[in-house]
C-alpha positions as CSV (number, residue, x, y, z in Angstrom):
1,X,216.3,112.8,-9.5
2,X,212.6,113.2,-8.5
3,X,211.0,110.9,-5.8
4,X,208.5,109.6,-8.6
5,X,212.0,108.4,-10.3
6,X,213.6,107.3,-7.2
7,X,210.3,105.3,-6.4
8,X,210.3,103.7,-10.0
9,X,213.7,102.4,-9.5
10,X,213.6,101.3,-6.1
11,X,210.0,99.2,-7.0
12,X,212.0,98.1,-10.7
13,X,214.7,96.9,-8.3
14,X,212.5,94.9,-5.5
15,X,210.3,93.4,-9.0
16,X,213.6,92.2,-10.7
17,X,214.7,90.6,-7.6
18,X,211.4,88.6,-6.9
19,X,211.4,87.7,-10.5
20,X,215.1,86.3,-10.4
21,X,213.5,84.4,-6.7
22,X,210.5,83.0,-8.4
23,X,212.4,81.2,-11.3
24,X,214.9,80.2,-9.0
25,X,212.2,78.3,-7.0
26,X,210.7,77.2,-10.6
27,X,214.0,75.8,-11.7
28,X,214.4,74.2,-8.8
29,X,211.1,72.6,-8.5
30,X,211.5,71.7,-11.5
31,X,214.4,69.8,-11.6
32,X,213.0,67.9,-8.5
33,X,210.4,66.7,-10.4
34,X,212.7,65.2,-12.9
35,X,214.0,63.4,-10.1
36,X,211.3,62.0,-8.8
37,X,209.9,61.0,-12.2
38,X,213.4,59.8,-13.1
39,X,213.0,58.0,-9.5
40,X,209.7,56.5,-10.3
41,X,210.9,55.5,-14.0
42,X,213.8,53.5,-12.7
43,X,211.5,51.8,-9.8
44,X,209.0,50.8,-12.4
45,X,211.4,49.2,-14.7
46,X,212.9,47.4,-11.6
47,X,209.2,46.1,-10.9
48,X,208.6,45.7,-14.6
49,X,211.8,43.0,-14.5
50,X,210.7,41.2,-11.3
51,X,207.1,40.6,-12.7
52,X,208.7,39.4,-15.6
53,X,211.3,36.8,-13.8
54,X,208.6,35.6,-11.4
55,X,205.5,36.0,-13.8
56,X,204.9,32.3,-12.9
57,X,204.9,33.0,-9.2
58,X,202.6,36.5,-9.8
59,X,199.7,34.1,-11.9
60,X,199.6,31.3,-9.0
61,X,198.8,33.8,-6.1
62,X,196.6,35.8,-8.4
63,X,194.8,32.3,-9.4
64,X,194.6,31.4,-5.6
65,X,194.0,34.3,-4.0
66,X,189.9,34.1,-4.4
67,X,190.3,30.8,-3.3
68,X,192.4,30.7,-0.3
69,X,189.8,30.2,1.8
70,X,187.7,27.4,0.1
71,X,188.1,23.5,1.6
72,X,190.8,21.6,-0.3
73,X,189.2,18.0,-0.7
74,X,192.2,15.0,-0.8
75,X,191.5,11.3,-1.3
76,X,194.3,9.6,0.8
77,X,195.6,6.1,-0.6
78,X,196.8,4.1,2.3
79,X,196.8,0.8,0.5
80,X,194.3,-1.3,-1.1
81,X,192.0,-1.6,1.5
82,X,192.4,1.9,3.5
83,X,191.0,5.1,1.0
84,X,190.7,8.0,3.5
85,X,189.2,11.2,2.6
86,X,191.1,14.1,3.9
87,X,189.5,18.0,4.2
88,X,192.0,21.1,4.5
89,X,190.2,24.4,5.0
90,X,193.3,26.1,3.6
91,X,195.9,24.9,1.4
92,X,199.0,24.5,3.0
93,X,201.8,26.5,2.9
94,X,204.1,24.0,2.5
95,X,204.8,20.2,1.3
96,X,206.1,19.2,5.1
97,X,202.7,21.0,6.1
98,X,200.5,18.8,4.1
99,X,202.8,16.0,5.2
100,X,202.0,16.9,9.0
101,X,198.4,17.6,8.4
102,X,197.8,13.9,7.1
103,X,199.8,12.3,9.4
104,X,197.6,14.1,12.5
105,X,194.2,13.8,10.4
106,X,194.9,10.1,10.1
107,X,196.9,9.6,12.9
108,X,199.8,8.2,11.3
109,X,202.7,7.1,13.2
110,X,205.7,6.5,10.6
111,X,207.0,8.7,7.9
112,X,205.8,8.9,4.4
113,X,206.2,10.7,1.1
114,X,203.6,11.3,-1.3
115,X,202.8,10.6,-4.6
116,X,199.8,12.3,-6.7
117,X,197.6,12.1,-9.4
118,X,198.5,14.1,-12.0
119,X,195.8,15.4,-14.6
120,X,198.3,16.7,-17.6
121,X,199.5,12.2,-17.6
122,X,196.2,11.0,-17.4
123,X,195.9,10.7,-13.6
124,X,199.5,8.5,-13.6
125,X,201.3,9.2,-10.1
126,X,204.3,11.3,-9.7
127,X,206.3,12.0,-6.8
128,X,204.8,15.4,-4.6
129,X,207.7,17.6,-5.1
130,X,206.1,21.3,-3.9
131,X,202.6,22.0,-2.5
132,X,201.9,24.0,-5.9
133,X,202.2,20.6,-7.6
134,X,199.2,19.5,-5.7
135,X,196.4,19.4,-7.9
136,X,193.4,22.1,-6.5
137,X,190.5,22.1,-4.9
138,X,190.6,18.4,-5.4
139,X,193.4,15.7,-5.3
140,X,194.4,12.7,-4.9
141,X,197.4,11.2,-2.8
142,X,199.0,8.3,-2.2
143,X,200.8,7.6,1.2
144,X,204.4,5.6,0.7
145,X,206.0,4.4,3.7
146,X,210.0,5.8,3.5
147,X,211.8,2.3,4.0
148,X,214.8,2.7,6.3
149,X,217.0,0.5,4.6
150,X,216.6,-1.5,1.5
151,X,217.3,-5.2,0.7
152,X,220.6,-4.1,-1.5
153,X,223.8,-5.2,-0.7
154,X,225.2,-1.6,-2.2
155,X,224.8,1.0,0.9
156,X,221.8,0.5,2.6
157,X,220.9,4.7,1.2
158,X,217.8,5.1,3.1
159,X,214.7,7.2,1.2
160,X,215.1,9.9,3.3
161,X,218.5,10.9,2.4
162,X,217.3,10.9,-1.4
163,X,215.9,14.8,-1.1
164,X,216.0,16.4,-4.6
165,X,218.9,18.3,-5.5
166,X,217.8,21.8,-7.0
167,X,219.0,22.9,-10.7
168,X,221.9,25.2,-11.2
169,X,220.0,27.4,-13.0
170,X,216.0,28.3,-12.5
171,X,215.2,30.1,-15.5
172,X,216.5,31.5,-18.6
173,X,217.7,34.9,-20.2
174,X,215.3,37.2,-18.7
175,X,213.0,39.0,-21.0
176,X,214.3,42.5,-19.0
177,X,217.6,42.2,-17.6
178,X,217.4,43.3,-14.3
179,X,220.8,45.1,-13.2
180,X,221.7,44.3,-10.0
181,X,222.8,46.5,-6.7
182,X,226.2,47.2,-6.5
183,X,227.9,48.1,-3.6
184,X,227.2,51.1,-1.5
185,X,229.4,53.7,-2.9
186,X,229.2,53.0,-6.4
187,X,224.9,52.7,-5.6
188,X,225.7,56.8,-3.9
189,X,227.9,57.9,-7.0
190,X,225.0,56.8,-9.5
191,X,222.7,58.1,-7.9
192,X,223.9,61.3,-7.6
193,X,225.5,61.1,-11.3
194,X,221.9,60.5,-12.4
195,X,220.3,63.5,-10.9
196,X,223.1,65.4,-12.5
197,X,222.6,63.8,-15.9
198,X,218.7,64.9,-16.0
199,X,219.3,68.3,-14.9
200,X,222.7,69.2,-17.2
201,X,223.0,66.3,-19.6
202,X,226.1,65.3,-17.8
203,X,227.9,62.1,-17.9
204,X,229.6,60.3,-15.0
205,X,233.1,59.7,-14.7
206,X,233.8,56.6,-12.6
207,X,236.7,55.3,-10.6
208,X,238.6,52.0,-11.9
209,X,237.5,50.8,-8.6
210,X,233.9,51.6,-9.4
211,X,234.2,50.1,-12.8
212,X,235.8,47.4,-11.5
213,X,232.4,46.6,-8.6
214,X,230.0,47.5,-11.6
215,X,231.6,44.9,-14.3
216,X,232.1,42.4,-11.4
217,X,228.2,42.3,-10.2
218,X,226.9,42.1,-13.8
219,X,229.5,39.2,-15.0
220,X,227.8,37.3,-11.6
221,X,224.5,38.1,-12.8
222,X,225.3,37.2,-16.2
223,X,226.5,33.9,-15.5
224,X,223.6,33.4,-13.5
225,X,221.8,33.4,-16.7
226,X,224.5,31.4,-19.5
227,X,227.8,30.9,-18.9
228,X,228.4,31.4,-22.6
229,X,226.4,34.5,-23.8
230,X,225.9,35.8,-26.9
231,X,226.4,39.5,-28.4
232,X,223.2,39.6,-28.5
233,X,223.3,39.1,-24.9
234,X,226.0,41.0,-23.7
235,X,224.1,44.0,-26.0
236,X,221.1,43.5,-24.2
237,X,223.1,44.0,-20.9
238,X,225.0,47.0,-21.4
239,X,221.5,48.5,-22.8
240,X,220.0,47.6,-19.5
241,X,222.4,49.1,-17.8
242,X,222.7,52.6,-19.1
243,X,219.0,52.6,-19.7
244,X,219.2,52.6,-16.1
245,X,222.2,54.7,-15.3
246,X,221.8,57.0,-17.6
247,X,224.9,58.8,-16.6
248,X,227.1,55.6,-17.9
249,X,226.2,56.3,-21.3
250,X,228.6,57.0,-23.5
251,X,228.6,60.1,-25.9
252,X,231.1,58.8,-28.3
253,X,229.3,55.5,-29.1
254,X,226.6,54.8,-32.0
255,X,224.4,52.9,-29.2
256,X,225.6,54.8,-25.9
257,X,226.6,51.0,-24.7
258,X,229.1,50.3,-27.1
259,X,232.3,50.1,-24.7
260,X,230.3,49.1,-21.8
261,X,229.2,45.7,-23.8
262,X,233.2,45.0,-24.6
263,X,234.1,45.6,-21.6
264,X,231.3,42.7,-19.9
265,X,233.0,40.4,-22.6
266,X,236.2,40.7,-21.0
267,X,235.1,40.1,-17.9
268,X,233.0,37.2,-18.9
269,X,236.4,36.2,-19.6
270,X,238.4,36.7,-17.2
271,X,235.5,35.5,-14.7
272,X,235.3,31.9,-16.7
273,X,238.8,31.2,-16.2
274,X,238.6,31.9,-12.2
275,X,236.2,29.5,-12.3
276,X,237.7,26.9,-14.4
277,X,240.5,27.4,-12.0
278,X,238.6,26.0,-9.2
279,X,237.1,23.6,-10.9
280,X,233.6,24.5,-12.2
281,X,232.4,21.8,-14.3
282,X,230.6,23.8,-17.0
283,X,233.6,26.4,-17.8
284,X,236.5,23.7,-16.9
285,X,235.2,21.5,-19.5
286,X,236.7,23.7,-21.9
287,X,240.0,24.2,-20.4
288,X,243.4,22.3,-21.0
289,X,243.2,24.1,-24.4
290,X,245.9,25.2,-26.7
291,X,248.6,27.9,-25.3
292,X,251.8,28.5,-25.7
293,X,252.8,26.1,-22.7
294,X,250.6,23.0,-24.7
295,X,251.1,23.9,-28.6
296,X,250.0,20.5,-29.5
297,X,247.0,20.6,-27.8
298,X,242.6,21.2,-29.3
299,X,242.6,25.1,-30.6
300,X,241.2,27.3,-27.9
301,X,238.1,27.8,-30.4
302,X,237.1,24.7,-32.1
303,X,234.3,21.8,-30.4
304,X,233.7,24.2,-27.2
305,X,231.2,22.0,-25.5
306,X,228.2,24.9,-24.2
307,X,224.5,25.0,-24.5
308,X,223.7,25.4,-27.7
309,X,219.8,24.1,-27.6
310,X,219.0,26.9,-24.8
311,X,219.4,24.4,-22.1
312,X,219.2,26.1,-18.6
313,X,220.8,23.5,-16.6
314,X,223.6,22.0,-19.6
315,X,226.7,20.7,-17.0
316,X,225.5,21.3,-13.4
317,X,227.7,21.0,-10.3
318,X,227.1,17.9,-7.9
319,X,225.3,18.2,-5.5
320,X,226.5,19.8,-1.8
321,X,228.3,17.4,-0.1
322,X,228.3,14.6,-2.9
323,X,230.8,13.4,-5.0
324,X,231.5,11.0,-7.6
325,X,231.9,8.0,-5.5
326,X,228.5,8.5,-3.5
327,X,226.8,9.1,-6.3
328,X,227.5,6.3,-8.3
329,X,225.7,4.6,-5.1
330,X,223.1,6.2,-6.0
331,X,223.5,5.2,-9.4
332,X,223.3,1.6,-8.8
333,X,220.7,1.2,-6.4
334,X,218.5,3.3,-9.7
335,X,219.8,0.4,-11.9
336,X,219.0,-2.7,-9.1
337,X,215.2,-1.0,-8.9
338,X,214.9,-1.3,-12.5
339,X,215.3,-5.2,-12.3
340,X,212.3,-5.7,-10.5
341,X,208.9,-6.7,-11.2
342,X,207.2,-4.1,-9.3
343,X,209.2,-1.0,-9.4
344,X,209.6,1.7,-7.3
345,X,208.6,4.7,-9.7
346,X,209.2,7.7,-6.8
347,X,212.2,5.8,-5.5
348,X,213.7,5.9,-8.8
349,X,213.0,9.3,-9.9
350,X,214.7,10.5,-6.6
351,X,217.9,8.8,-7.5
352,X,217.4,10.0,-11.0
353,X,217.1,13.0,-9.7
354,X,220.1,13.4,-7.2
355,X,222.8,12.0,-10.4
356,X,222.0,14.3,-13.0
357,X,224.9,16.4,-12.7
358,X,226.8,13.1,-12.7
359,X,224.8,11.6,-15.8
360,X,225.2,15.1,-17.5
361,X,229.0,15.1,-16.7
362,X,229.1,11.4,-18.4
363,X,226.8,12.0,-21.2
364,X,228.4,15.8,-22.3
365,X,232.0,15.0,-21.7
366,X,232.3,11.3,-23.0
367,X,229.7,11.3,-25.5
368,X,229.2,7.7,-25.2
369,X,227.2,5.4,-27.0
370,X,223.6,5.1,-26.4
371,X,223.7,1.3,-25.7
372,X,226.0,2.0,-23.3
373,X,224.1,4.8,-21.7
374,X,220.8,2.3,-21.7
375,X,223.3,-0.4,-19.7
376,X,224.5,2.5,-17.0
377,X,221.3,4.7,-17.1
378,X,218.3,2.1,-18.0
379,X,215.8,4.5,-16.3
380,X,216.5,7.2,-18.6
381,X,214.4,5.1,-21.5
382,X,211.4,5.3,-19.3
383,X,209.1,7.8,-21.0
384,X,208.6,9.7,-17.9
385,X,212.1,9.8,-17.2
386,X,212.8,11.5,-20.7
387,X,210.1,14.2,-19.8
388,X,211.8,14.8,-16.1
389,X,215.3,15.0,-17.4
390,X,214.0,17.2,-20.7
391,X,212.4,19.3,-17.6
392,X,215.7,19.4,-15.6
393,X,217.7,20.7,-18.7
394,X,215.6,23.2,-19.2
395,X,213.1,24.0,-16.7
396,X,210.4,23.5,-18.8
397,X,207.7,21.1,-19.5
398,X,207.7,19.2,-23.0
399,X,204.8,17.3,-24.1
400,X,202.4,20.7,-22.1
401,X,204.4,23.1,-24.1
402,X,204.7,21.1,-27.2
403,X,201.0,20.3,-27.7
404,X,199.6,24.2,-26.6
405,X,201.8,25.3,-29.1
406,X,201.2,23.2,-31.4
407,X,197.0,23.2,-31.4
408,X,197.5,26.8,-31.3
409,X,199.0,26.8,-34.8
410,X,197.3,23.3,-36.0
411,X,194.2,26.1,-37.9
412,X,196.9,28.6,-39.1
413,X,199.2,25.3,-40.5
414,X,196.4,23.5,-42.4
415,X,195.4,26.7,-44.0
416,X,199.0,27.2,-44.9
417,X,199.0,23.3,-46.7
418,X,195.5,24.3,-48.7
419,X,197.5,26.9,-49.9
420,X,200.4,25.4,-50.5
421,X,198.2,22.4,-52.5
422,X,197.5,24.6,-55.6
423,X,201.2,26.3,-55.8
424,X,203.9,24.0,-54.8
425,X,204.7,21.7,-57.8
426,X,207.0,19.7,-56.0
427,X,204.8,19.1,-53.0
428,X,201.2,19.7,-53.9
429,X,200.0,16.2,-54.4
430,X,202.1,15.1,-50.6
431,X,199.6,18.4,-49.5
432,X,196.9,17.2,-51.0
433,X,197.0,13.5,-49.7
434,X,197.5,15.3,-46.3
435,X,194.5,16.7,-46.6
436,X,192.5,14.2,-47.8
437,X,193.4,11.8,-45.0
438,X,192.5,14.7,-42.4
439,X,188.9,15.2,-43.6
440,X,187.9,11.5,-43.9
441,X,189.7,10.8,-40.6
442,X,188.6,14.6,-38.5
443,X,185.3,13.5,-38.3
444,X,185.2,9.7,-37.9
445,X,187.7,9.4,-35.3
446,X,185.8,11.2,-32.4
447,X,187.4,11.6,-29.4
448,X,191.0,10.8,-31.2
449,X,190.2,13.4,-33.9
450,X,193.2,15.5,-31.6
451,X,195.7,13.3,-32.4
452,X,194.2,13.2,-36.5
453,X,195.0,16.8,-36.5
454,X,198.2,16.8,-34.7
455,X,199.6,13.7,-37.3
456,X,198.3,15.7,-40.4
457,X,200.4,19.0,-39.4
458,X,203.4,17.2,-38.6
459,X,202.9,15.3,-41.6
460,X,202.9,18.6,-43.5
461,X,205.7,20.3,-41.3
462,X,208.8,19.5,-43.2
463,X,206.9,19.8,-46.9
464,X,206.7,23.5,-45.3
465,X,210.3,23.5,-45.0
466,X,211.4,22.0,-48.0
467,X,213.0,18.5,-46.1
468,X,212.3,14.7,-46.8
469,X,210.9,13.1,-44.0
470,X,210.8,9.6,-45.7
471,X,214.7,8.5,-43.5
472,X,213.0,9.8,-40.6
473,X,209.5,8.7,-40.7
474,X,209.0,4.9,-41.3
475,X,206.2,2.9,-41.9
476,X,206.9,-1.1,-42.0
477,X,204.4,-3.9,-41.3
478,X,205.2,-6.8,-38.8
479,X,207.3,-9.0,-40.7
480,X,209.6,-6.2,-42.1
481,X,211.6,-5.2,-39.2
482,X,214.4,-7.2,-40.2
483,X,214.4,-6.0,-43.6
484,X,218.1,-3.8,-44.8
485,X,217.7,-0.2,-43.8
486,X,214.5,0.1,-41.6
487,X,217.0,0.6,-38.5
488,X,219.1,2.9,-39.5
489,X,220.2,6.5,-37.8
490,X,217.5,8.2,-36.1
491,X,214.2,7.5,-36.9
492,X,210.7,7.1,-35.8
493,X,209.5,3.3,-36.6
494,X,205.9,2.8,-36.8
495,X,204.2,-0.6,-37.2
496,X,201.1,-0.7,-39.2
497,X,198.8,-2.9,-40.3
498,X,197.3,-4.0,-43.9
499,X,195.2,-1.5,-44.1
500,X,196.0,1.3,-41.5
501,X,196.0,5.1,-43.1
502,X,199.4,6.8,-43.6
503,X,198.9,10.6,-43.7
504,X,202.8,11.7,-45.1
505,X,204.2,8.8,-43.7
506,X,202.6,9.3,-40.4
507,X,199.8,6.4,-39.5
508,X,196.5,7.6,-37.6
509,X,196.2,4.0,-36.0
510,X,199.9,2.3,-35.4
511,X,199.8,-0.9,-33.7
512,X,203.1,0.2,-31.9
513,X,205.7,3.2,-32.9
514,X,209.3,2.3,-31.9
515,X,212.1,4.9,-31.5
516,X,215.3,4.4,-33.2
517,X,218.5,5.6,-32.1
518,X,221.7,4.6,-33.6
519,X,220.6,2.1,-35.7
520,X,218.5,0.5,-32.5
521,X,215.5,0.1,-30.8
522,X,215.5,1.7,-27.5
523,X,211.6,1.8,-26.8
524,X,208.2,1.3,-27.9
525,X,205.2,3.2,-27.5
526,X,201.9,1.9,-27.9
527,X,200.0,5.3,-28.3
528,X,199.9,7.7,-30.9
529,X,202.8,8.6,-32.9
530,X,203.0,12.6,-31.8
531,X,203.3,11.3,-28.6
532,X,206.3,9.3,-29.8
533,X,207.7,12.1,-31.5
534,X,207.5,14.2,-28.5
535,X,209.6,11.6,-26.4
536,X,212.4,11.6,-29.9
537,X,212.5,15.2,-29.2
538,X,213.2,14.8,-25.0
539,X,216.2,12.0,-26.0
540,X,217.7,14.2,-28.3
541,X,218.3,16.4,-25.2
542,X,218.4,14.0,-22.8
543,X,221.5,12.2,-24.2
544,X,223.1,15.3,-26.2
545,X,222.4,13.8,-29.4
546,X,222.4,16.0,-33.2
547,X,219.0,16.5,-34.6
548,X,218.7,14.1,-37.6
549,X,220.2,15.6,-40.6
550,X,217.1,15.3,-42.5
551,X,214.6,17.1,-40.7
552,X,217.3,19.5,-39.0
553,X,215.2,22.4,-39.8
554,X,212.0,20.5,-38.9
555,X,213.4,20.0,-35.3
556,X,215.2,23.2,-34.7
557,X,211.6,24.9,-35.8
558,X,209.4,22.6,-33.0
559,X,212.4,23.7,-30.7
560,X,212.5,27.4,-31.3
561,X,208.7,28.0,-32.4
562,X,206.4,26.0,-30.3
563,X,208.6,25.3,-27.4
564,X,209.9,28.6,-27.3
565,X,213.8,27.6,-26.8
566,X,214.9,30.4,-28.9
567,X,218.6,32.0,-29.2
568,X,217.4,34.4,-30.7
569,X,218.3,33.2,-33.8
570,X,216.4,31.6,-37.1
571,X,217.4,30.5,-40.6
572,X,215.7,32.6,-43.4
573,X,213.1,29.6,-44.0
574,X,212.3,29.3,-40.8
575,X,212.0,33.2,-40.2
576,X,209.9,33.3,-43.0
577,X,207.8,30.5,-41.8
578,X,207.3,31.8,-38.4
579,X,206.0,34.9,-39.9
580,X,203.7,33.1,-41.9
581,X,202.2,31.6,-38.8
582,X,201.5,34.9,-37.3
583,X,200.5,36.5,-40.1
């Protein structure tokens, strides 16, 4: 062999092996790249999920956050002849801040707690529960001495020990499910099993152990959420989780998450009846059921009392270190309040506050009658007690939610009736007289035209869904409350005059509405009649009650439409009728 052909080899060899070192460094650059942008995925879903959990928390500080320096201007009620006006250059980081900075402002010597103005009731006072209640830049606050005993012959509770007992639950099925960190070597083993899975397409095979810590964590974080979750649910988990350990999926399955969402059922399962074992009230309601010891006993299946209404907060625990017997203290100094002249709004709320889980123990597992919940729980009628407790049982506001939602769709829903007017046989002229009544009345009424648009679409609402509002919504003039049938069921009452306007069988200017509950009347409202409709709605929840039968739809569309408390469910109509709306 020449040297030319020795030299041709020997540069063939030293270019083949650089070759074979330059894709080996290619390969594995690239495959690190996967990693990181696997890496970076995974962290922005993570962030995607807590932005969506706390997007409430995110819009305050990004409200606040050109203003945290601007003066924060407070007008402090002392009593009726001591107004002090109060200037904070910063807003306080806390409700025992603000407390502190008043009392050394003003020089205050005993303790207080305060009460504000708030702007969505038309300025009415409500107890101060958190600084972001506090109204901003401008406020203002009533100071209310904390009385260290009261003039009861009960317990002598002082004020102080009435702190508010947070809910179970603070919010509902998240809109990401946000998998949770297991322990540290199952965290190692997918970690690694996901590097593997970008770079060969290779699945994980876990431990029972490590199964075992995966299914456990997500079960806690499940029930964190509902104690009884749907398959809709549990598919949305097991999703979550192999979209984020992608080396759990499954190659067998249609969905990759097939098994992994039977398996969390199970363990929903088994994880219910530990706690119903100890006592949890929300899971041991159910329990005594049939079995094979107790063959004569309610079927395992039938009248299993859950949240069905997406309530957040539907059978709470008491409070720590309260039981029956100190609540029912509480109880009774609420009810002893209520018998006086002047009441002590705050006061009561706080003891409403602190019994909920017992009122929502009564109320879920006795069912009892609502005279007899208006002889233990009189509060409860008070229409700002029906908005707190609607708030408790589902962390959400009513009559704010209600009405956005509603005025957002009020233009959509009145072109839906003019349409409706030429086509429906059944219901055109009811659309028609709808519509007449909202154009005479729009413009005449002023500053109340709000409430002539809000009557009109309610008015239409159940013509939309094919239902008879006529056994719901009752007109009657003074002298015909006593007449056969006005009371009967549930119903919204409304007293008119000779010659008020009825739009649909709702009046523009009621003298009073009255709200009808099992064949009662349990209050009377002198303003409009949505408002009235929207304080039906809270008691329905508030006491556990069926929607009327009547306008089932009608209420199960206000709850899952405009307020949002969605299942994820809807009846064709009302499918079809939310799709209309966003049309």
């Amino acid at each position: 062999m020449s040297k030319i052909e020795l030299l041709r080899e020997f540069l063939n060899q030293k270019l083949t092996a650089a070759a074979e070192e330059i894709f080996g460094v290619v390969e594995k650059t690239i495959a690190e790249y996967q990693v990181d942008v696997f890496r970076t995925k995974e962290e922005n879903e993570r962030l995607r999920g807590l932005l969506v959990l706390h997007r409430g928390d995110f819009t305050f500080e990004m409200e606040t956050e050109g203003s945290v320096n601007e003066a924060i201007k407070l007008k402090v009620i002392l009593s009726d002849n001591r107004i002090e006006k109060v200037i904070l250059h910063s807003q306080p980081d806390s409700l025992n801040e603000l407390i502190s900075t008043i009392k050394e402002k003003l020089h205050l010597k005993f303790d207080f707690r305060l009460l504000y103005e708030d702007p969505d009731f038309n300025n009415e006072l409500f107890h101060l529960e958190t600084i972001e209640d506090l109204p901003y830049p401008r406020a203002t606050v009533k100071v209310l001495r904390i009385r260290r005993d009261t003039d009861l012959g009960l317990t002598g509770l002082s004020a102080t020990e009435l702190q508010d007992a947070p809910p179970e639950r603070l919010g509902r099925w998240p809109e990401v499910f946000v998998i949770p960190t297991f322990s540290m070597e199952v965290e190692f083993a997918l970690r690694e099993g996901n590097c593997a899975y970008l770079r060969h397409e290779m699945v994980l095979k876990i431990t029972r152990n490590q199964k075992h810590n995966i299914l456990d964590r997500m079960a806690w974080t499940i029930f964190n959420f509902k104690a009884y979750p749907s398959d809709r649910h549990f598919a949305k988990a097991a999703e979550a989780l192999v979209t984020k350990h992608p080396c759990l999926k499954e190659p067998g399955s249609k969905t990759g998450c097939d098994g992994w969402k039977n398996s969390l059922k199970f363990k929903m399962g088994n994880y219910r009846q530990k706690l119903r074992r100890v006592g949890f009230p929300e899971v041991a309601v159910n329990g005594g059921r049939r079995s094979k010891h107790r063959p004569d006993n309610e079927h395992a299946r039938s009248n299993i009392k859950r949240a069905r209404r997406a309530e957040v907060n539907f059978l709470p625990n008491f409070p720590q270190g309260e039981d029956e017997a100190s609540l029912e203290k509480h109880r009774l100094e609420m009810v002893h309040e209520m018998t006086k002249e002047n009441r002590d709004m705050p006061l009561i709320n706080q003891h409403m506050q602190k019994t909920f889980a017992l009122r929502r123990q009564e109320i879920v597992k006795s069912s009892p009658s609502v005279e007899h919940l208006r002889t233990r729980w009189p509060a409860l009628f008070l229409e700002a007690q029906v908005h707190a407790e609607f708030q408790r049982i589902t962390n959400q506001r009513l009559q704010q939610t209600f009405y956005t939602a509603l005025d957002h769709h009020t233009p959509r829903l009145l072109t839906l009736f003019r349409e409706k007017e030429g086509k429906s046989t059944t219901h055109g002229g009811k659309f028609s007289s709808i519509l007449r009544v909202y154009n005479e009345q729009f413009t005449s009424q002023g500053e109340n035209n709000i409430t002539v648009a809000r009557s009109a679409v309610l008015a239409g609402l159940p013509l939309l869904l094919r239902e008879d509002s006529s056994d719901v919504f009752k007109i009657c003039e003074v002298g015909e409350l006593s007449n056969p049938g006005i009371l009967d069921g549930v119903s919204i009452l409304s007293v008119v005059g000779q010659h008020n306007e009825v739009v649909g069988g709702i009046p523009i200017r009621p003298a009073h509405v009255s709200i009808v509950l099992e064949d009662k009347i349990v209050m009377t409202n002198s303003r409009s009649w949505p408002d009235t409709l929207v304080v039906v709605f809270g008691l329905l929840y508030s006491l556990h009650l069926n929607y009327p039968k009547a306008l089932g739809s009608t209420f199960e569309f206000m709850q899952k439409v405009f307020l949002n408390l969605d299942d994820g469910k809807l009846k064709p109509k009302l499918l079809a009728l939310k799709n209309e709306l966003l049309a």
